[in-house]
Structure formats: C-alpha cells, structure tokens
N, C-alpha and C positions, 0 to 999 in steps of 0.2 A: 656553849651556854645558850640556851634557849631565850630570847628578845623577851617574854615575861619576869626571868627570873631577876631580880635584885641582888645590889652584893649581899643581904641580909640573908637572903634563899641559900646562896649559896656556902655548903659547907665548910667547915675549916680542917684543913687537913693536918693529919697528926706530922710532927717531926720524921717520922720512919715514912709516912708516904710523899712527902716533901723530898726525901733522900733517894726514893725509888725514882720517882718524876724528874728529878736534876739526874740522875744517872741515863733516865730515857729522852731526855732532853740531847744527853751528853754524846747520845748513838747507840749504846748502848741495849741489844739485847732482852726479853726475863732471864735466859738463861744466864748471861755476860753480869747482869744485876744478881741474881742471887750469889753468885761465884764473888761477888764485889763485897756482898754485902754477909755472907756466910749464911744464908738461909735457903728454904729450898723453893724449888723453882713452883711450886704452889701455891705458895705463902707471894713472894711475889704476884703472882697473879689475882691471890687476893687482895690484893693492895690496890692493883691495878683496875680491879672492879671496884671496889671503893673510891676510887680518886674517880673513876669514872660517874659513879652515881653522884658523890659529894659535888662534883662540879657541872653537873649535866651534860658531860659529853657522853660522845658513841665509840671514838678510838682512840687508839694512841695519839696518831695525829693533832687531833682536835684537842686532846689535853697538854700536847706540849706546845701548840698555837695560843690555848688560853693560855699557860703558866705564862709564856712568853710576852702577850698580851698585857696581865694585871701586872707584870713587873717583878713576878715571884725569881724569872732567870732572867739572864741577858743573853745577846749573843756569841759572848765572851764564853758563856759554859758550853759551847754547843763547840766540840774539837772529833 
C-alpha cells in the first residue's frame, strides 16, 4: 500500500478474494488455488488483479505482507 492511501482508500475485498489471498498466503500456487477452489486458473488471476488494485500492491508478495500486516491472516495459516 502506497504511504498516501488511508484504510478508507483502500478497498474491501469480496469473501472469494479473501479465500484466494488465504490460500496464497497458505503457499499455495494460481494453479494449486483454482484446483482448491474448483475454478479456473483465469478466474483466479482475476482475482488476483483485483486484490491487487483493491489494496494497492504490485505482487503477490506485497499482498500477502499486507493481508499479513492489517491482521486479515496470521502466521498460523501460512503451512
């Protein structure tokens, strides 16, 4: 997240990209996730651009350091 944005800026992410982000948190793959989640590997990565514009990051990385960060996982889900 970019040092201007506010939590208000920041989007709220739906339940289904909440479930992608804990699974990419978790180690987890797009492929390993859509196979998880029974969708296809497309649709995950739409998700994945979403979660990335909704939160202002640039990678995977950075979005599982934010979720990490506001408290959305712990490092209990991360196996």
């Amino acid at each position: 997240m970019s040092p201007r944005q506010t939590e208000t800026q920041v989007g709220v992410l739906s339940d289904r990209e909440m479930e992608v982000l804990k699974l990419a948190v978790s180690g987890k793959n797009n492929k390993d996730i859509a196979e998880t989640l029974n969708i296809s590997l497309r649709t995950v990565q739409a998700h994945m651009r979403s979660i990335f514009n909704k939160i202002g990051v640039g990678s995977r990385s950075e979005a599982i350091v934010c979720g990490l960060r506001k408290g959305w996982f712990s490092l209990e889900d991360i196996s």
